[in-house]
N, C-alpha and C positions, 0 to 999 in steps of 0.2 A: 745425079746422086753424089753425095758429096763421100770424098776418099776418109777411109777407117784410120784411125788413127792407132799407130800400133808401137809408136814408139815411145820408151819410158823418159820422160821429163830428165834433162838434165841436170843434177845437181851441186852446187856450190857449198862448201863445206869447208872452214875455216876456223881454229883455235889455236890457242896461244898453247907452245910446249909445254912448258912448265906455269903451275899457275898455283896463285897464293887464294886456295877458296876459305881459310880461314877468316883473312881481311873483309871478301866479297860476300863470305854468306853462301857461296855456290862459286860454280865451275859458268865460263863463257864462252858462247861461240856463234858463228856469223854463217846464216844461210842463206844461198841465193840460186833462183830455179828462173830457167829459161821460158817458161810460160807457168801461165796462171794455174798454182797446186795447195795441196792443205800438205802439214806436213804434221807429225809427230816426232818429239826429241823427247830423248831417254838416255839414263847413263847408270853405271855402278862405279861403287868404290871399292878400289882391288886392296883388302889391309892387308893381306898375306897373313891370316889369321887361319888356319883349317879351314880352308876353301872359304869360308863365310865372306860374302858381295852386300853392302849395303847399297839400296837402292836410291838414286838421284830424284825429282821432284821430275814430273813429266809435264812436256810445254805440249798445248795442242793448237793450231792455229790455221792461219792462210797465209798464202805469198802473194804476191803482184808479180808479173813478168820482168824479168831483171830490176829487182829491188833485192836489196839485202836486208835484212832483219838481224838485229844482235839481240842474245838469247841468252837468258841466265838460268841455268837450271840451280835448283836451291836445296839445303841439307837441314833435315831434320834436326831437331836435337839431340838425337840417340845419334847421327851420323856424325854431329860437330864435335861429340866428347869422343866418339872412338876414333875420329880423326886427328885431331889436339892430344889424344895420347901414344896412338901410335906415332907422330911425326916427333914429339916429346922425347920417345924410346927408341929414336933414329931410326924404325921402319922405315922402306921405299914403299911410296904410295903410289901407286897410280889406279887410273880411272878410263874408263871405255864409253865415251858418248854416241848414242847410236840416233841415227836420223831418218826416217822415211818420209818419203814424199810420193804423192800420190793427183797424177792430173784428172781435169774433168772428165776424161774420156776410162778413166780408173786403171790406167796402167801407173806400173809401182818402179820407185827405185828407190836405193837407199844407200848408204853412209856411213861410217863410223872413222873414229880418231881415237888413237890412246896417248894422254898425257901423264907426266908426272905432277903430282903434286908437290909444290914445296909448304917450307912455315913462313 
């Protein structure tokens, strides 16, 4: 009988501090899981606006066993003007990308990073 697997997949989780998503169109970052997992990536934009988060474009996918995958999540166009005017109006922006991963055996772990954004 083969041994249960009970432990949550490793994961690798990398982006850049500060990041210019006006240039890029979105927000980037670099994932990598020790065995073979699907992951889901998701982020918000913090405008410091009355609590109001606009939400990031969500990436679904699969991994390979130590591979890295680089990952662009992308901004609306309701997200790109209220971004281009707060950074305009010298707000501090930042953003919170959040990562699940999830192996064959369906144990979960997850991830997250907050960067600022610049202009």
């Amino acid at each position: 009988m083969p041994a249960l697997d009970l432990r949550p997949p490793l994961l690798g989780l990398r982006t850049g501090q500060r990041q210019r998503p006006l240039r890029s169109n979105g927000v980037f970052l670099r994932l990598r899981c020790d065995e073979p997992c699907s992951y889901r990536a998701y982020g918000r934009l913090d405008l410091r606006r009355r609590g109001r988060k606009i939400a990031l474009s969500q990436r679904l996918g699969k991994l390979q066993a130590q591979r890295a995958v680089r990952l662009r999540l992308g901004l609306s166009e309701v997200a790109v003007r209220s971004l281009r005017s707060a950074l305009r109006r010298g707000r501090r922006v930042r953003t919170r990308v959040i990562v699940r991963v999830r192996d064959q055996r369906g144990n979960l772990s997850k991830g997250s990073r907050l960067m600022r954004l610049v202009r």
